[in-house]
C-alpha positions as CSV (number, residue, x, y, z in Angstrom):
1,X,80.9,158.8,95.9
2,X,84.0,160.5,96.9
3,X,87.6,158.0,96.7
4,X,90.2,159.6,98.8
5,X,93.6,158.8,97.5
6,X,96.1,157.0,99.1
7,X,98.7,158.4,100.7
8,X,102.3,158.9,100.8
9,X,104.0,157.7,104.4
10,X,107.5,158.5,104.9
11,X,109.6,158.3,107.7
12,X,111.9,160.7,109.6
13,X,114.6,161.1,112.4
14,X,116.3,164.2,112.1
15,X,119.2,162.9,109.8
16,X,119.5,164.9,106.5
17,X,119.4,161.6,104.9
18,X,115.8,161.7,106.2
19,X,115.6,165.1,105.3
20,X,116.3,164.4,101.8
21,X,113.6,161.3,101.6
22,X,111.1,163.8,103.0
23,X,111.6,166.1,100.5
24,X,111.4,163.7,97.6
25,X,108.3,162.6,99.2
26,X,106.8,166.1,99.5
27,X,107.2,166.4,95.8
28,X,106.0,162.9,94.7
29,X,103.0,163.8,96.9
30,X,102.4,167.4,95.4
31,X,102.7,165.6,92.5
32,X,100.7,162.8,93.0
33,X,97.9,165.1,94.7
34,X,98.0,163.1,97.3
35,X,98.3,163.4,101.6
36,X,101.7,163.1,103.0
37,X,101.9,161.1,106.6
38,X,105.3,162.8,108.0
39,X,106.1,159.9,111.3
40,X,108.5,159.4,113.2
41,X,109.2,156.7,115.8
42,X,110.3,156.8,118.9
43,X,111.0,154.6,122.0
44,X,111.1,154.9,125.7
45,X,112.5,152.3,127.9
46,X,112.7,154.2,131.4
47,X,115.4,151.6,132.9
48,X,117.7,151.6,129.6
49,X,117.6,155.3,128.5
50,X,120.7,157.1,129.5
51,X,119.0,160.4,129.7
52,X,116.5,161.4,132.8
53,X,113.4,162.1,130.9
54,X,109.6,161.4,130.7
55,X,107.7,159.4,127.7
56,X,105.4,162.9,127.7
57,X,109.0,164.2,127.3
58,X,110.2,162.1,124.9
59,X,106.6,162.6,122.6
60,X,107.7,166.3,122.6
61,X,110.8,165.9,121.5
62,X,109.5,163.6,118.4
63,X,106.6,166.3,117.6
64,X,109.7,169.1,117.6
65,X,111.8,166.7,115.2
66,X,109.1,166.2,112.9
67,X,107.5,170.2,112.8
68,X,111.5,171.4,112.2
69,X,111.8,168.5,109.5
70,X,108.1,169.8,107.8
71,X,109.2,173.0,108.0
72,X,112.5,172.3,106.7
73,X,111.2,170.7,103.6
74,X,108.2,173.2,103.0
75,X,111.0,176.2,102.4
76,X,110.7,178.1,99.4
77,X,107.7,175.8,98.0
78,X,105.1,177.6,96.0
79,X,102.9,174.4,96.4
80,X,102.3,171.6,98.7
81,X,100.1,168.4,99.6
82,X,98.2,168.0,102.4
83,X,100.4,166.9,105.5
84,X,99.2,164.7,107.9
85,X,102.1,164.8,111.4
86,X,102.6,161.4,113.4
87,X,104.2,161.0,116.4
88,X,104.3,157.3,117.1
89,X,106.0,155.1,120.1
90,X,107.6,151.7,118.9
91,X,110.8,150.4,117.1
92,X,110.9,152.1,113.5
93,X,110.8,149.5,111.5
94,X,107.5,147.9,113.1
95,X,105.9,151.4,113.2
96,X,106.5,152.1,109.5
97,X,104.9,149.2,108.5
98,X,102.3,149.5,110.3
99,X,101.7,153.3,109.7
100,X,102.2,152.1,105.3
101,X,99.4,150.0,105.6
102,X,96.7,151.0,102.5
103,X,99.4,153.5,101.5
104,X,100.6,155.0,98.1
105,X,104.0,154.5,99.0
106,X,106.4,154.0,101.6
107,X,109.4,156.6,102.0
108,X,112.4,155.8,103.7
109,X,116.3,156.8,103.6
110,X,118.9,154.5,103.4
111,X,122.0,155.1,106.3
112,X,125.3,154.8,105.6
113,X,125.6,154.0,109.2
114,X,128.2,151.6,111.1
115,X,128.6,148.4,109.9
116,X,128.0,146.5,113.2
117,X,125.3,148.8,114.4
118,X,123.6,147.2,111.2
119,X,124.6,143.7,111.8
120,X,123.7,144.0,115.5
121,X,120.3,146.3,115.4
122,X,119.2,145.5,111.6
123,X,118.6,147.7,109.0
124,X,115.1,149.9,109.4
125,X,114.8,150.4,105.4
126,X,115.6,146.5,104.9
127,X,112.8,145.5,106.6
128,X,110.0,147.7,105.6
129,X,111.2,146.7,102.1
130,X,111.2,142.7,103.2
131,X,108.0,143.2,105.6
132,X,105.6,146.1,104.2
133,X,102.2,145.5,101.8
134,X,102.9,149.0,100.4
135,X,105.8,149.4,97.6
136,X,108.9,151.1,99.3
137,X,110.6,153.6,97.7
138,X,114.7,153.8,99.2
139,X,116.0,156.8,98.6
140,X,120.0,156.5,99.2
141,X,122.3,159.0,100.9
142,X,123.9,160.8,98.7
143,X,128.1,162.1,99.4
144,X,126.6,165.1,100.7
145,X,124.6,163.4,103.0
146,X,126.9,160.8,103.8
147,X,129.3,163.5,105.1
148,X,126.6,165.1,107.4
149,X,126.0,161.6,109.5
150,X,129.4,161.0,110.5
């Protein structure tokens, strides 16, 4: 009887806060010995989005962000877990707990972000923590990261 282990989900989108929960989720998985789900979310609304573009479009554009953020975070490792890319369409939030379901953990970053873009859109790591059956891990934007957002 073989028992596959659960595995790490954590969530990206291209912000080195992001980058930084990815990589502390590359090493709890290494560590762990454990698959890595790398996903990112992404939405199309043809008659809101400012930009002319297609949803086959906007799916390469989320692949793209999630290979460069991989291959960003595999630099310079002499090990790593098995890494499992997702591409998924829907608001963040909702697709991160659905995509943490039967996971180890859930990874995401906290954003510094503005204050009424918060109050107006929510907060994506606020309701994974409130909404998701797998325990969330927060990891918070450091100065360095901080700086890089703005």
């Amino acid at each position: 009887m073989t028992t596959e282990k659960a595995p790490i989900v954590v969530g990206v989108d291209g912000t080195p806060a992001s980058d930084q929960a990815l990589r502390w989720a590359m090493d709890e998985a290494t560590l762990r010995t454990c698959p890595l789900h790398v996903v990112h979310a992404w939405t199309f609304e043809p008659m809101v989005d400012w930009n002319e573009t297609t949803v086959q479009e906007r799916m390469r554009q989320s692949e793209a962000l999630v290979e460069k953020a991989v291959g960003a975070a595999l630099e310079g490792r002499s090990e790593q877990p098995e890494i499992e890319r997702r591409s998924l369409r829907g608001d963040a939030a909702e697709v991160l707990e659905e995509a943490s379901k039967g996971a180890a953990l859930l990874v995401v970053a906290s954003h510094t972000g503005h204050r009424m873009r918060q109050i107006v859109m929510g907060s994506t790591s606020m309701h994974c923590v409130r909404h998701s059956s797998a325990p969330v891990v927060v990891i918070p934007v450091n100065e360095h990261s901080a700086s890089d957002e703005t």
